[in-house]
MIROVEX-27926 format. One record per residue (C-alpha): z negated, x, y. Coordinates in steps of 0.25 Angstrom, whole numbers, plus 5000, padded with zeros to 4 digits. Each point is the difference from the previous one (the first is absolute). Last residue first. Layout:
<recs>
ZXY ...
</recs>
This chain:
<recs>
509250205095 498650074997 499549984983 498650014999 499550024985 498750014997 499550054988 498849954992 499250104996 498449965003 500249855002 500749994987 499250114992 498749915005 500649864994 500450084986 498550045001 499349875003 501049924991 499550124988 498649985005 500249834997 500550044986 498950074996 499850155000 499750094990 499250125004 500350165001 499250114998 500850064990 501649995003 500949984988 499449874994 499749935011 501450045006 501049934991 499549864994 499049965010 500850065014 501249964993 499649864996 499249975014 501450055006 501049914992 499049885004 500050035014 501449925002 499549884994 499049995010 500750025010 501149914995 498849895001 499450045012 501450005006 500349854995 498549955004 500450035013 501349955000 499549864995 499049995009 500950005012 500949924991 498949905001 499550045015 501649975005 499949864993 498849965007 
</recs>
């Protein structure tokens, strides 16, 4: 029972800092590219998680180190 509680808790940690983390982005793609770019929509803060989430998967580097 205890491992599902901190199970739980880590979960609910990493949405949280995700979350968080997306703010900046929803802020700058409001704040600095509607306004430059025509065309474009603001975005809430759930799209801003949805994108920074997508940049990670897309250019995350790998880094394999061979001893």
């Amino acid at each position: 029972m205890k491992a599902l509680e901190i199970l739980i808790g880590a979960i609910t940690l990493i949405v949280a800092i995700g979350l968080i983390v997306s703010l900046p982005v929803m802020l700058l793609w409001n704040y600095c590219l509607v306004g430059a770019i025509a065309g474009i929509n603001e975005i809430t803060w759930l799209q801003a998680w949805g994108i920074l989430v997508l940049f990670g998967l897309l250019f995350k580097t790998h880094v394999t180190t061979k001893d």
